[in-house]
C-alpha positions in Angstrom: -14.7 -90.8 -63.5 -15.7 -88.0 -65.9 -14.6 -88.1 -69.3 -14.8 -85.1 -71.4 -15.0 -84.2 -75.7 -16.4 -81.6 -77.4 -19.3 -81.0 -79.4 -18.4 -77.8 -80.7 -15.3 -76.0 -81.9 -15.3 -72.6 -83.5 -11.5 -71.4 -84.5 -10.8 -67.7 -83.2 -9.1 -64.9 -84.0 -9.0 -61.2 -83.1 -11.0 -59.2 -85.7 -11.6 -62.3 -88.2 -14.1 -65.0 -89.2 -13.7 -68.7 -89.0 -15.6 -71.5 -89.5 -16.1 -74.2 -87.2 -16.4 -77.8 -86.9 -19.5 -80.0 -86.5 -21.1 -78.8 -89.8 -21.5 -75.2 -89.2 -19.8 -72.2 -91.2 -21.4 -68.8 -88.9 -18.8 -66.0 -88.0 -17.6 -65.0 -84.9 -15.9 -61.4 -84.6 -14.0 -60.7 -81.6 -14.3 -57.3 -81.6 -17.7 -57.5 -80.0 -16.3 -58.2 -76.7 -14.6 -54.9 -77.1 -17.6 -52.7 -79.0 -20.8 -54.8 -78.6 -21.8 -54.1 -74.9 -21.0 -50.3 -74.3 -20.7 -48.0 -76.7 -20.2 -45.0 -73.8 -16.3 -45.5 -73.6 -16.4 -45.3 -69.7 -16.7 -49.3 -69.6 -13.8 -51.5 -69.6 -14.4 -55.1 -71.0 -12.2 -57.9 -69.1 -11.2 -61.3 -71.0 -11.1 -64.4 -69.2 -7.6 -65.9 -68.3 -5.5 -66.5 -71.3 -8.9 -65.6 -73.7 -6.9 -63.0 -75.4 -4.2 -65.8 -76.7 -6.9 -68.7 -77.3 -6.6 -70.4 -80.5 -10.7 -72.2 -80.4 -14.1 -71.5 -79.1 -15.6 -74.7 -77.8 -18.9 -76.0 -76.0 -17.1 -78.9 -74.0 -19.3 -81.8 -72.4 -18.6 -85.1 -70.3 -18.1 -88.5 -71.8 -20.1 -91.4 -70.7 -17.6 -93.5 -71.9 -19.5 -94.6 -74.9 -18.9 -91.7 -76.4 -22.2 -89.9 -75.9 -22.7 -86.7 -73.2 -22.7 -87.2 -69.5 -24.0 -83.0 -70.1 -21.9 -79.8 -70.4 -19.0 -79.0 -68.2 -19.7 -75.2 -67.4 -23.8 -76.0 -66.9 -26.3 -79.5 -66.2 -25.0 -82.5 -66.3 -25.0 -86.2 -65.1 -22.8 -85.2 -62.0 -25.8 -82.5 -60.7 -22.9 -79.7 -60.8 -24.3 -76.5 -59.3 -22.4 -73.4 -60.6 -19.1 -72.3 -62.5 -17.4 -69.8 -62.5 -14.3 -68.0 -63.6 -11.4 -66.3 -61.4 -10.9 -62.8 -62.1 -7.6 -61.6 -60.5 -7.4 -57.8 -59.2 -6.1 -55.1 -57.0 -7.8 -52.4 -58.1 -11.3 -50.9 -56.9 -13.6 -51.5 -59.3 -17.3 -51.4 -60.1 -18.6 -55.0 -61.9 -21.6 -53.7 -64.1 -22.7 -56.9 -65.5 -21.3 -59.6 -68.0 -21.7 -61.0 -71.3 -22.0 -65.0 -70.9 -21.9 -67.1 -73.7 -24.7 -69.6 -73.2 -24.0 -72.1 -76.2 -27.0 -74.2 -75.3 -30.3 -73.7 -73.5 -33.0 -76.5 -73.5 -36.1 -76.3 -71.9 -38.0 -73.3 -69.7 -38.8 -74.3 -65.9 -36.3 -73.0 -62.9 -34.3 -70.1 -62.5 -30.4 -69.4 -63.2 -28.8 -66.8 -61.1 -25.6 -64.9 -62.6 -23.4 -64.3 -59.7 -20.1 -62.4 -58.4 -18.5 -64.1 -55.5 -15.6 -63.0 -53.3 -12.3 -64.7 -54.0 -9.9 -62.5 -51.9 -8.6 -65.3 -49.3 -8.0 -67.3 -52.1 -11.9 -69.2 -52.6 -15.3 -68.7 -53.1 -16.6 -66.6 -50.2 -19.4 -64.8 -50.1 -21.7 -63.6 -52.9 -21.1 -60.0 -54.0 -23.9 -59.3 -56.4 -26.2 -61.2 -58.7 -29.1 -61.4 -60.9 -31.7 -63.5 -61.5 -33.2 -64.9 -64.7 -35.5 -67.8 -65.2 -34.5 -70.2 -67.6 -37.1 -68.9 -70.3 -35.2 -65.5 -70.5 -32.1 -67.3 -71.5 -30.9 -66.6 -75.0 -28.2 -69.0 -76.4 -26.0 -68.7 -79.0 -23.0 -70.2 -81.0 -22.6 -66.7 -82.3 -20.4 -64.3 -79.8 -22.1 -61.2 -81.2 -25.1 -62.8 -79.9 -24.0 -64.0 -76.4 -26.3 -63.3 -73.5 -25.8 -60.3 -71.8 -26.2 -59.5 -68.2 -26.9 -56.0 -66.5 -27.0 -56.1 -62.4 -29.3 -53.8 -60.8 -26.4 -52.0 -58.8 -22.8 -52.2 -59.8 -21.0 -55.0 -57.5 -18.2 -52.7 -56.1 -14.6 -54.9 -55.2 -10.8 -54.2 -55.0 -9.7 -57.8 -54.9 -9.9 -61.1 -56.9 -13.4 -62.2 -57.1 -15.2 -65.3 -59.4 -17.8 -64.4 -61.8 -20.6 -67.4 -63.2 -23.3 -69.2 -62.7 -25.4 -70.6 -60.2 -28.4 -73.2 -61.6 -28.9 -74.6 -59.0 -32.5 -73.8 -59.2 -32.8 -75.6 -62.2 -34.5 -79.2 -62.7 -32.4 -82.4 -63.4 -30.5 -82.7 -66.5 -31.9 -84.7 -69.4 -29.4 -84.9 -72.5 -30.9 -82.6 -75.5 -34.6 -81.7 -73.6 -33.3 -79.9 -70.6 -29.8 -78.5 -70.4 -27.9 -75.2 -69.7 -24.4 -74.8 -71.5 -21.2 -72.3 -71.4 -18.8 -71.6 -74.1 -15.1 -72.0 -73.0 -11.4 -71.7 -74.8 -10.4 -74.5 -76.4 -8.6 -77.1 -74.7 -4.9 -76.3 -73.9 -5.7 -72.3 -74.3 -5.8 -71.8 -70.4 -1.9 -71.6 -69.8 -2.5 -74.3 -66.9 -3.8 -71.5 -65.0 -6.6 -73.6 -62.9 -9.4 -70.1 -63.0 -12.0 -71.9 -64.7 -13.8 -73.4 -61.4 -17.1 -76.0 -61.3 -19.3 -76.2 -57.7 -19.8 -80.4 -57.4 -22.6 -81.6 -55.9 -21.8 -81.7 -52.8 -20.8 -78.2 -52.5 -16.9 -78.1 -53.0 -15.4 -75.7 -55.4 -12.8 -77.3 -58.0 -10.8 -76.2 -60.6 -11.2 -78.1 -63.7 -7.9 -78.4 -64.1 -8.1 -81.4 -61.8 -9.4 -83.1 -64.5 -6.4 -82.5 -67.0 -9.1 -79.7 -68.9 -6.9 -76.5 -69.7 -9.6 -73.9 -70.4 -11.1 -70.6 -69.1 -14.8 -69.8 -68.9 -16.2 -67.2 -72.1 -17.5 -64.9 -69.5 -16.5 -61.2 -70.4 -17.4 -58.5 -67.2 -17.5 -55.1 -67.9 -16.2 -52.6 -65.7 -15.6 -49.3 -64.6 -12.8 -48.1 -62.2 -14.2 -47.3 -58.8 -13.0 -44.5 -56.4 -9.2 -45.4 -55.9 -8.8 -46.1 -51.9 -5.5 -45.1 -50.5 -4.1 -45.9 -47.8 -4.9 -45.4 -44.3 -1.5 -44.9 -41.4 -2.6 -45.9 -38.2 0.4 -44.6 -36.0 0.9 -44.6 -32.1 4.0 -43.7 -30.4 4.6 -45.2 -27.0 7.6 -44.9 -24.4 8.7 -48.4 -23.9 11.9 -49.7 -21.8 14.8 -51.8 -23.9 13.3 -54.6 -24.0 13.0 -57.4 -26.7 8.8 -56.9 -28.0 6.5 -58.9 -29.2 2.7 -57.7 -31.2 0.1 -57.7 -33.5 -2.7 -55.4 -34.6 -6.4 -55.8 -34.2 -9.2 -54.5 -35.4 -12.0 -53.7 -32.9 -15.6 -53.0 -34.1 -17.5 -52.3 -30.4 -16.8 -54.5 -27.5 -12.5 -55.9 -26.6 -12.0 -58.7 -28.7 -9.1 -61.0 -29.8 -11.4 -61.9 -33.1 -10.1 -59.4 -35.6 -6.7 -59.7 -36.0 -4.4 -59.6 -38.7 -3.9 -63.3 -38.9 -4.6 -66.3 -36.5 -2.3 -67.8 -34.4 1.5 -66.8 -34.9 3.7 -65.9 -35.5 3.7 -62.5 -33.5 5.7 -59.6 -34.9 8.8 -58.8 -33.0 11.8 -55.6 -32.4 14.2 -54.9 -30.4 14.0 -52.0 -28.4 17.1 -50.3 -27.8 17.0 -46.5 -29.2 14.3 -44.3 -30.2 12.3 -45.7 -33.5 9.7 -45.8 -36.1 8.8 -49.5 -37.1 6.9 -49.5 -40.0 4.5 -52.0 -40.8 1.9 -53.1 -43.2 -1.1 -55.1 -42.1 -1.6 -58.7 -42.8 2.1 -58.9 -44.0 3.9 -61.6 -42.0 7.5 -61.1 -40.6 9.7 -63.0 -41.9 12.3 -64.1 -39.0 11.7 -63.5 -35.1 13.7 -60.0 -33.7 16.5 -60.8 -31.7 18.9 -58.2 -29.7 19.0 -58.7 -26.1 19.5 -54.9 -25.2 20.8 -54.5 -21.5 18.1 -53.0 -19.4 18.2 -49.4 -18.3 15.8 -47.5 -16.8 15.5 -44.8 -19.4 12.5 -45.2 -21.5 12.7 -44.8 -25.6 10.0 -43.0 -28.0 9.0 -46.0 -30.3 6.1 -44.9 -33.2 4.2 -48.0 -34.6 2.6 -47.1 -37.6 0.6 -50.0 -39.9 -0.4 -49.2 -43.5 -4.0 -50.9 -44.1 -6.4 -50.3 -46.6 -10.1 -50.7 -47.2 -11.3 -54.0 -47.5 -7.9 -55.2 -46.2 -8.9 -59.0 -44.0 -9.2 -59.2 -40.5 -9.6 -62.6 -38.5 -10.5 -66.3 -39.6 -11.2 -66.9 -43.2 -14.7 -67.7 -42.6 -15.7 -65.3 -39.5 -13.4 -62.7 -40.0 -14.0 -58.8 -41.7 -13.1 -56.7 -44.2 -11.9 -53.4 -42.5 -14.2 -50.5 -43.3 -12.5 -47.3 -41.3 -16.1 -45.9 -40.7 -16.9 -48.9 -38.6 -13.4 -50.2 -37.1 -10.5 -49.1 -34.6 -6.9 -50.2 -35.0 -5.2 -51.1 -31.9 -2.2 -52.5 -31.0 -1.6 -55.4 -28.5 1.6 -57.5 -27.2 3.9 -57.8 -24.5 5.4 -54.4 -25.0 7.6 -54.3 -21.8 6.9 -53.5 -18.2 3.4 -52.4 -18.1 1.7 -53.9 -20.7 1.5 -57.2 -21.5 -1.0 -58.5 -24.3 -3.6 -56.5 -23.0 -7.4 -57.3 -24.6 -7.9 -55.4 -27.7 -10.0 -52.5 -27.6 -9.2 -52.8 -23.1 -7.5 -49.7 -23.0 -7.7 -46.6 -24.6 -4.3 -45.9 -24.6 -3.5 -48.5 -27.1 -5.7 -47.4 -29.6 -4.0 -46.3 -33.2 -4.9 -43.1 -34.3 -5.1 -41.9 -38.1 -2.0 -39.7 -39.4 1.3 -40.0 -39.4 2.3 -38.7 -35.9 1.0 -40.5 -32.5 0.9 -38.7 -29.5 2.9 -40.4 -27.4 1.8 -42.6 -24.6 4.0 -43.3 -21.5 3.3 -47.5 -20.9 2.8 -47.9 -16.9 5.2 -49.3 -14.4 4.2 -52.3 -13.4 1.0 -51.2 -10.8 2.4 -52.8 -7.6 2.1 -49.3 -6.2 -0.7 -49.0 -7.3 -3.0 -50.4 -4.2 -6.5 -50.8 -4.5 -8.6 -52.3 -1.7 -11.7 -54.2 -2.4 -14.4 -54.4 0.2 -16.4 -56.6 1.5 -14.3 -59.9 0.1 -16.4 -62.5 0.0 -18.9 -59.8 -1.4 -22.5 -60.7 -1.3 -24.4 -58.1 -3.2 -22.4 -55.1 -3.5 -18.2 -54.7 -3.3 -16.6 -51.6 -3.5 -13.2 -51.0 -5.0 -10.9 -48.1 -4.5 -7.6 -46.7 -5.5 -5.4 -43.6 -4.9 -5.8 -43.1 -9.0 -8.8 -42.4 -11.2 -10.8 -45.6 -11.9 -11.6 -45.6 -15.6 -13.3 -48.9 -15.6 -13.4 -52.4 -14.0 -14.6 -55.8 -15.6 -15.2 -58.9 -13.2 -14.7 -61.9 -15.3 -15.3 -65.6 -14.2 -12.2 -68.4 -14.4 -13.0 -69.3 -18.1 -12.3 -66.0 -19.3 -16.1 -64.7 -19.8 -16.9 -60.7 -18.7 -20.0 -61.7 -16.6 -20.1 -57.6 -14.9 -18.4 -54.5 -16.6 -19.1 -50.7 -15.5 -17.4 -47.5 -16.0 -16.2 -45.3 -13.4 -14.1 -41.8 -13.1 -13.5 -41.6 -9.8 -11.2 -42.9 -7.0 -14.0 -45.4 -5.9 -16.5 -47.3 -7.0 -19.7 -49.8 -6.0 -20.4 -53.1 -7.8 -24.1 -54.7 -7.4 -22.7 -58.5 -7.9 -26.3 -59.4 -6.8 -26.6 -61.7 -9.9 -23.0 -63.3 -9.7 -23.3 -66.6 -8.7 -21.1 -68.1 -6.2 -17.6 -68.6 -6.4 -14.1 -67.2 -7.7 -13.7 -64.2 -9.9 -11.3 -62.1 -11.3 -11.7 -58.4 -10.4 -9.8 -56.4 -13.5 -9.3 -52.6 -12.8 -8.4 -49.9 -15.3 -6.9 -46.8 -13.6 -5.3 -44.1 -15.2 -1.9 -45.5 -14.7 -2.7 -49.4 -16.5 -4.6 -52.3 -15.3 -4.7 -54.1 -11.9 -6.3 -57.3 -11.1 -7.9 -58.5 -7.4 -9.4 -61.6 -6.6 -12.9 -61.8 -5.6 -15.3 -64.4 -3.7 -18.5 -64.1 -4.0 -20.2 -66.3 -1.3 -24.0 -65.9 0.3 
């Protein structure tokens, strides 16, 4: 079990000296962190958790138990810790010029320490934003904060959520107490407000707050900043005609291909109305519903105007936590998918065109397609050996063949009222022939048998 003490404390104040303990009297002025880094006024200087209230300065290290050091907490030690780093919260688009980290203690010259911003949007460390690179020689420590090591990144790392700012040395050799070592400066013990932002990387990969070891502290790393272009909001509206009906949906994102990948969460729940007048339901992406819709409206055959519209902005999270994407407008569509009534019913995102958002605040309004029993399309020869052909009395947009489990093994376009398929490299068996007319979707089944 880690133990921890400190070999270092320095009492702080805003705009004063103080001495600290373990047989040193050298000053510490806080106004640097305000003054010391820019002096163009168009950088904003951001203090660590509950830094601005902190009553000490310390350098903490583990206990062995004997009371010598296992190594620092926030650098090398005895438990072959891999990075720190300190949780920034914010909502605001901003550019992350660099940092000033307060290395306490730097021992020896081999390996390479890299000062890194990592995405913390979905709540842990995701991917790395930015960083740069230092070897171990480069590093200047200091138990003075006027003299803290300061960090410039080649670009600006450009975010609008929380991120985690530190350091990865995990390019650095093994620790060896007082020849080979790598130290951070953090609050004094208590002075974190039980906030849990000051975060280690164990060994074996896992991120964890240090408050799971009872230490109350936040990390002396100070980013400067400047505030990026603000992003408004984007309205994604489409207006459909829809039957009384109870609904049920969610939005998707779609980058090229139909895909259920990009959504606004996984799983359920679905969002839900009630359709029983003309309406605007107003929505904002990624936020949950809180209770299930529930109204039962008699059915009639008179169809309603209903307008979805979706607020989302850039950067906003689309799918899994781990395979998902931040929504970029110049890359991504918005559509809509559910069972919406008679004629659509949880059609594949980015399958039709006519479910496709559309930037503004006014849709142009879509009439959803009666349910395509009249629509009859014969398919010819079935079994098919090479070629099939389809035909309707409608405009084909498209058709997709896709085998039992699900998988698109033959796509092609069309615009016409027939169409020839070369299934020449279908293997044999059952399909499912899925045809796009202008008037919804109808599916045949085909055999393909030679």
């Amino acid at each position: 079990m880690r133990k921890l003490f400190t070999i270092l404390f320095v009492f702080v104040a805003c705009f004063a000296f103080a001495q600290r303990e373990a047989g040193h009297s050298e000053a510490i002025r806080l106004e640097f962190i305000e003054n010391h880094i820019k002096s163009d006024g168009e950088l904003e200087t951001l203090y660590p958790g509950n830094w601005e209230n902190a009553e000490q300065a310390i350098l903490p290290v583990w206990d062995d138990g004997e009371g010598a050091s296992d190594g620092f907490m926030f650098g090398t030690n005895f438990y072959e810790d891999l990075a720190y780093g300190q949780i920034f919260e914010n909502t605001e688009n901003i550019e992350i010029h660099g940092a000033v980290f307060w290395i306490g203690s730097r021992e020896g010259e081999t390996g390479e320490v890299i000062f890194t911003v990592w995405d913390y949007s979905e709540g842990s460390v995701g991917e790395v934003l930015g960083s740069k690179t230092y070897s171990m020689a480069d590093i200047t420590p200091s138990l003075e904060l006027a003299n803290a090591f300061e960090v410039e990144f080649d670009e600006p790392v450009v975010t609008s959520s929380d991120f985690v700012i530190g350091v990865d040395f995990s390019g650095l050799d093994e620790w060896e107490d007082e020849t080979y070592e790598l130290g951070n400066v953090s609050s004094g013990f208590g002075d974190g407000a039980q906030s849990g932002l000051a975060l280690i990387k164990e060994s074996d990969g896992e991120w964890l707050p240090v408050l799971n070891y009872d230490v109350d502290v936040d990390i002396a790393v100070f980013p400067f900043v400047s505030k990026g272009e603000v992003l408004d909001d984007l309205v994604y509206t489409i207006s459909l005609e829809l039957y009384p009906d109870d609904i049920e949906y969610k939005y998707f994102l779609v980058e090229d291909d139909a895909s259920w990948d990009l959504g606004e969460w996984v799983g359920d729940p679905n969002r839900s109305a009630t359709i029983d007048a003309d309406m605007t339901i107003e929505d904002v992406w990624g936020q949950q519903p809180e209770a299930k819709a529930e109204g039962a409206p008699e059915k009639e055959e008179e169809k309603y105007v209903v307008t979805f519209q979706v607020t989302i902005a850039e950067g906003d999270w689309a799918g899994s936590e781990g395979e998902g994407v931040a929504f970029d407008p110049e890359v991504h569509r918005v559509f809509i998918a559910g069972s919406l009534g008679e004629g659509w019913t949880w059609q594949e995102p980015g399958s039709h065109p006519d479910l496709e958002l559309t930037i503004g605040d006014d849709g142009v309004i879509v009439s959803a397609p009666d349910i395509p029993d009249n629509v009859s399309v014969s398919i010819f020869p079935n079994p098919a050996r090479d070629r099939v052909t389809l035909s309707a009395p409608e405009t084909i947009r498209e058709v997709r063949i896709v085998d039992l489990s699900g998988r698109t093994v033959l796509q092609q376009s069309a615009g016409g009222f027939e169409v020839s398929l070369n299934t020449s490299a279908l293997i044999d068996g059952l399909y499912i022939v899925n045809i796009y007319t202008e008037n919804g979707m109808t599916s045949k089944k085909l055999q393909v048998h030679r």
